[in-house]
C-alpha positions in Angstrom: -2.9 -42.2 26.0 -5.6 -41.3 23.1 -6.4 -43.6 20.8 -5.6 -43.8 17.3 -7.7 -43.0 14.4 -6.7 -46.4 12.9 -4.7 -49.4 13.8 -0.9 -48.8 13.8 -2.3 -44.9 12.7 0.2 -42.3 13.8 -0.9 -40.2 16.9 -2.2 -36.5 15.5 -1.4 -35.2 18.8 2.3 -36.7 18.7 2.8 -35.3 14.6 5.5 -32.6 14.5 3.8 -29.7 12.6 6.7 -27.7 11.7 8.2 -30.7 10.4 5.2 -31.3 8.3 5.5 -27.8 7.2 8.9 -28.1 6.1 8.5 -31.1 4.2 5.3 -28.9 2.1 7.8 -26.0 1.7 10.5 -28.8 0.0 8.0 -28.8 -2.9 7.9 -24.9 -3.4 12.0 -25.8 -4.1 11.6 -25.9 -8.0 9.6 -22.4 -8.2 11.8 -20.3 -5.9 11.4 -17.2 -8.8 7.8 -17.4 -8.4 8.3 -17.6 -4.2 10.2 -15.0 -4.3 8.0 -12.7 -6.0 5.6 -13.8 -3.8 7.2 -12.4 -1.1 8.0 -9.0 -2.5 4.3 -8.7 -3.6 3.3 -9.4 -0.4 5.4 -7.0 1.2 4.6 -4.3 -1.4 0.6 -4.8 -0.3 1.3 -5.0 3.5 3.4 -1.5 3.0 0.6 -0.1 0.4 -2.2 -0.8 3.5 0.4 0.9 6.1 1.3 4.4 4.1 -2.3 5.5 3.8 -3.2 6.3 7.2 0.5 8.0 7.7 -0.7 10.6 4.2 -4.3 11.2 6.0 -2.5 12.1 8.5 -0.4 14.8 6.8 -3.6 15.6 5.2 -4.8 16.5 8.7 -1.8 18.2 10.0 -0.6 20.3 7.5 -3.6 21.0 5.6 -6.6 20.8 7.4 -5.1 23.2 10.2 -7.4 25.3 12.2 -7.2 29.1 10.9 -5.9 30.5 14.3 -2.8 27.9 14.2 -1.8 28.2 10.6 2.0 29.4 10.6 3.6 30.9 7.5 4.9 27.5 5.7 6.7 27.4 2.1 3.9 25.0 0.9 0.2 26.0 0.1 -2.2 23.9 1.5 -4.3 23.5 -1.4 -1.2 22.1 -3.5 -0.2 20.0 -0.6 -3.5 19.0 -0.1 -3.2 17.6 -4.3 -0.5 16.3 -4.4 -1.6 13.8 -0.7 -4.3 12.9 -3.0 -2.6 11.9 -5.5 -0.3 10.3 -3.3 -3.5 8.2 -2.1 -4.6 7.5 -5.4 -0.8 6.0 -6.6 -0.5 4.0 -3.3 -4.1 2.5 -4.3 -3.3 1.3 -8.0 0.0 0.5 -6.1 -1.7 -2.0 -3.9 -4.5 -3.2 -6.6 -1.4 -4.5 -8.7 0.5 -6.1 -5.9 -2.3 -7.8 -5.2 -3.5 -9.3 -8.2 0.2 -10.2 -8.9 -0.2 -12.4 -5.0 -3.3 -13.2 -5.7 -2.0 -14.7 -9.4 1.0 -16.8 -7.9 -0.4 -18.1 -4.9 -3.1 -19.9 -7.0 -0.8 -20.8 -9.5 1.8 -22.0 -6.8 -1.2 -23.6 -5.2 -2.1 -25.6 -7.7 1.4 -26.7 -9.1 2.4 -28.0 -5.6 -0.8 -30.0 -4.9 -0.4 -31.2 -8.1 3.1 -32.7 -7.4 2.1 -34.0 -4.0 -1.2 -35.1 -5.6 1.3 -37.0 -8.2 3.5 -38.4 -5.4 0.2 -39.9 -3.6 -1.1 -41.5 -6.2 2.4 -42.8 -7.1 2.7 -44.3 -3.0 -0.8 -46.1 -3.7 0.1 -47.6 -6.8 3.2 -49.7 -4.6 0.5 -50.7 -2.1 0.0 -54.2 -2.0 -2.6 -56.0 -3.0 -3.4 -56.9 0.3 -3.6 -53.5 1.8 -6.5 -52.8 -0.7 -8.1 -56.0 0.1 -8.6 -54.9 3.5 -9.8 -51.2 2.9 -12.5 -49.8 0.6 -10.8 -48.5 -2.4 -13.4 -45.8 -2.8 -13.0 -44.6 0.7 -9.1 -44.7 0.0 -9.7 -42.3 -3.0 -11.6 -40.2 -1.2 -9.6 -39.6 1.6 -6.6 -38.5 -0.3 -8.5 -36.2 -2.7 -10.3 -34.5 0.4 -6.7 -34.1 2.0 -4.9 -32.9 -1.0 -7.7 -30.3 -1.5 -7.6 -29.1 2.1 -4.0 -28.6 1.7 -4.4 -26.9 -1.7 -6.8 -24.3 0.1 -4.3 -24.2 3.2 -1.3 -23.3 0.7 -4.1 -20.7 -1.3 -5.8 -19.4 1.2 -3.8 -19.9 4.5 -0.6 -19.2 4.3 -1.1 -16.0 2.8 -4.0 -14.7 5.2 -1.1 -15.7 8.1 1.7 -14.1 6.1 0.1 -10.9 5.7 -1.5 -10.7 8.5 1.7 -10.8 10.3 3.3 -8.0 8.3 0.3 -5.9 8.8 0.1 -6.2 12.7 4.3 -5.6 12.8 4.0 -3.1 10.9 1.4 -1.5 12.5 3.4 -1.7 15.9 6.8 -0.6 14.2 4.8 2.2 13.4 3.2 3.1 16.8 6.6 2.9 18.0 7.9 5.0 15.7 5.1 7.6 16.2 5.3 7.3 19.9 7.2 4.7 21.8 6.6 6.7 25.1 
């Protein structure tokens, strides 16, 4: 019972957005390499961000002990303590590299599938009728599809993988709490 944006418009509130989804991800079908590796970067930064506090924690355990509680161990602190940092320091270059490698694909990704559906748009309006664009401003027509396919070029660059990580991060946080202490 809303009204349309336009005559004979489709409903936005009626618009299955999974669907619409779907039909974006068909266009990532001819670079499923570059997808892929996507993913794993992605994973390998969400993992990087996770390990650090689990080493500062071993920092804090087993080598900044109080004096009264220190036990005889097989390790000495101070090479412990080196090789944690170093730990922190390869986890860090880790992370750097996995994401300039995300950040690398999901622009190039980004732009090559806006570009197709970019292509595919201006394909569509060149079967309009003539009569469609004798009822419409064509500037406003051009307008309206460049504004859209740039707002979905910054959805597929900047949304999808601020959602994707963000995901990983807060399961992984919890699969970690739980792991730690699920009592």
């Amino acid at each position: 019972r809303r009204l349309l944006p336009e005559k004979n418009g489709p409903c936005p509130a009626c618009v299955n957005r999974l669907a619409t989804l779907g039909r974006i991800a068909q266009y990532l079908k001819p670079y499923r390499g570059r997808a892929v590796i996507l993913g794993i970067a992605s994973i390998i930064t969400t993992v990087s961000e996770l390990v650090p506090p689990l080493i500062t924690l071993r920092i804090v355990d087993d080598v900044f002990v109080p004096a009264a509680t220190v036990t005889t161990s097989s390790a000495d602190p101070r090479s412990l303590l080196g090789w944690l940092v170093l730990g922190l320091i390869g986890i860090r270059i880790v992370s750097w590299g996995a994401e300039w490698a995300r950040g690398w694909i999901v622009t190039w990704l980004g732009s090559r599938v806006t570009a197709a559906i970019r292509s595919q748009l201006y394909k569509q309006l060149e079967l309009l009728s003539l009569q469609f664009y004798d009822k419409r401003q064509i500037g406003a027509v051009m307008s309206r599809v460049t504004r859209d396919a740039g707002m979905l070029q910054d959805f597929l660059i900047e949304g999808i993988p601020y959602l994707v990580i963000n995901s990983l991060m807060i399961l992984g946080i919890l699969g970690l709490l739980l792991n730690m202490s699920w009592t």
